[in-house]
C-alpha positions in Angstrom: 88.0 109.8 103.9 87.3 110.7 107.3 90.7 108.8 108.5 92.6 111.0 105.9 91.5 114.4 107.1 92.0 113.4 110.3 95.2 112.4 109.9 96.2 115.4 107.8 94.7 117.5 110.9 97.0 116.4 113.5 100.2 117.0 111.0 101.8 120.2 111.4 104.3 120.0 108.8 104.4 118.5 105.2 107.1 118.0 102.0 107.5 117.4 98.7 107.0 113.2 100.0 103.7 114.0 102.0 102.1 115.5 98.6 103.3 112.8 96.4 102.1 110.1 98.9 99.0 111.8 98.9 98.6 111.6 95.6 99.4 108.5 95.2 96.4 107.4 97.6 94.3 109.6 96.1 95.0 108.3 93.0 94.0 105.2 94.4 90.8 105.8 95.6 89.6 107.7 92.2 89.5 104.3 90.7 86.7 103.2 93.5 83.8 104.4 91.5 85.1 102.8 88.0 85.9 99.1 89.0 82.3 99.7 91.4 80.9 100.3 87.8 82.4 97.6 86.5 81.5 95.4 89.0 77.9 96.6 88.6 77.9 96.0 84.7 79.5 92.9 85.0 76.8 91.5 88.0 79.6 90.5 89.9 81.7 87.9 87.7 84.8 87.4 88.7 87.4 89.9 86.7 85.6 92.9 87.8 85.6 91.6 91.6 89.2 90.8 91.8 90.5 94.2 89.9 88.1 95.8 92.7 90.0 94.1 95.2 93.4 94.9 94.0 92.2 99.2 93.8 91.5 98.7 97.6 94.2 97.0 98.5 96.7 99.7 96.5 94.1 101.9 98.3 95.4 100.6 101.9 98.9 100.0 100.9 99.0 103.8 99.8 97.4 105.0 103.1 100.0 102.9 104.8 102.5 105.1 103.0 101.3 108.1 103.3 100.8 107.3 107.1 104.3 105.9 107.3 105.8 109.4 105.7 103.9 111.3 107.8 104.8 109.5 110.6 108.4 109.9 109.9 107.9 113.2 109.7 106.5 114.4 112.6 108.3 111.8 114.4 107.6 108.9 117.0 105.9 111.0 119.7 103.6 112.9 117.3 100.2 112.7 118.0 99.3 110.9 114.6 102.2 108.1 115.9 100.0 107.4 119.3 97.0 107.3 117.2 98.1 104.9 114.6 99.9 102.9 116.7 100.9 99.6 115.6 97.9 100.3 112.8 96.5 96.5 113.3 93.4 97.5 111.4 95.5 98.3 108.5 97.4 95.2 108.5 94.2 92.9 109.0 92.7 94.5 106.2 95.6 93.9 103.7 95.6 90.6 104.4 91.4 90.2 103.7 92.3 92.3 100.8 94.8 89.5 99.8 92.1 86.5 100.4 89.4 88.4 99.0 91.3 88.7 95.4 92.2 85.3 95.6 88.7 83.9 96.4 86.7 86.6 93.5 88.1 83.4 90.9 86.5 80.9 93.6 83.6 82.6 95.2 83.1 86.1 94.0 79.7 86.6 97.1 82.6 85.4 99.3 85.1 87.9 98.2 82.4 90.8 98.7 81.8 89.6 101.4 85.2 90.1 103.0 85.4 93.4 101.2 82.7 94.5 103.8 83.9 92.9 107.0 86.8 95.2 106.1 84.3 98.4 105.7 83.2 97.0 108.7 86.0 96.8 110.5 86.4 100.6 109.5 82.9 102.0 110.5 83.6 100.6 113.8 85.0 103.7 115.8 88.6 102.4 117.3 88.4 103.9 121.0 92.2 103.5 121.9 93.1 106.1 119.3 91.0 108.7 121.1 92.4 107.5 124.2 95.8 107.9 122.8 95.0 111.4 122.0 93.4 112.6 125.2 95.3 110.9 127.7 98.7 112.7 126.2 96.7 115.7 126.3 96.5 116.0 129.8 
């Protein structure tokens, strides 16, 4: 959440593809609390780990789009372009996303567990996007 509204913040204009993009992660991330549930319910069996999986992964494959659009749209020297950068957080999690699915039919403590080396990954401020902010600032 906080990534989104700070994204959004540094955009200065938006269209019809921006909402729908939006949406569309948004949508995304409205299923997080029901395959959580089911997860719950389930006490962690493999069906309920691996549809979790594939909601975050459409989670960060929609946040790529929505940053991609926005990107595009406020063009390659926008601040939210310096900030995202070559987005290698995004990519590395897509691809735990991936192994994580795969290994909820193998080892479903091992698939959790690289669903929080992701939220890790993300709680774990990134310094050279606020360098990339401030040093353009000056």
């Amino acid at each position: 959440w906080n990534n989104h509204h700070h994204m959004l913040h540094v955009v200065e204009k938006i269209n019809g593809s921006v909402l729908w993009a939006n949406l569309h992660f948004l949508f995304w991330l409205s299923l997080i609390p029901f395959t959580t549930a089911w997860m719950g319910e389930n006490h962690f069996t493999k069906w309920p780990v691996a549809l979790y999986g594939v909601v975050l992964i459409m989670s960060a494959v929609a946040y790529i789009i929505l940053a991609t659009i926005l990107i595009k749209r406020e063009g390659k020297d926008s601040k939210l372009s310096r900030a995202v950068g070559n987005d290698r957080k995004g990519k590395v999690s897509v691809v735990m996303y991936f192994a994580a699915i795969g290994m909820a039919f193998v080892s479903t403590a091992v698939s959790l567990l690289l669903y929080l080396s992701v939220a890790i990954i993300w709680f774990i401020p990134d310094r050279r996007i606020e360098k990339a902010l401030t040093s353009h600032e000056k």
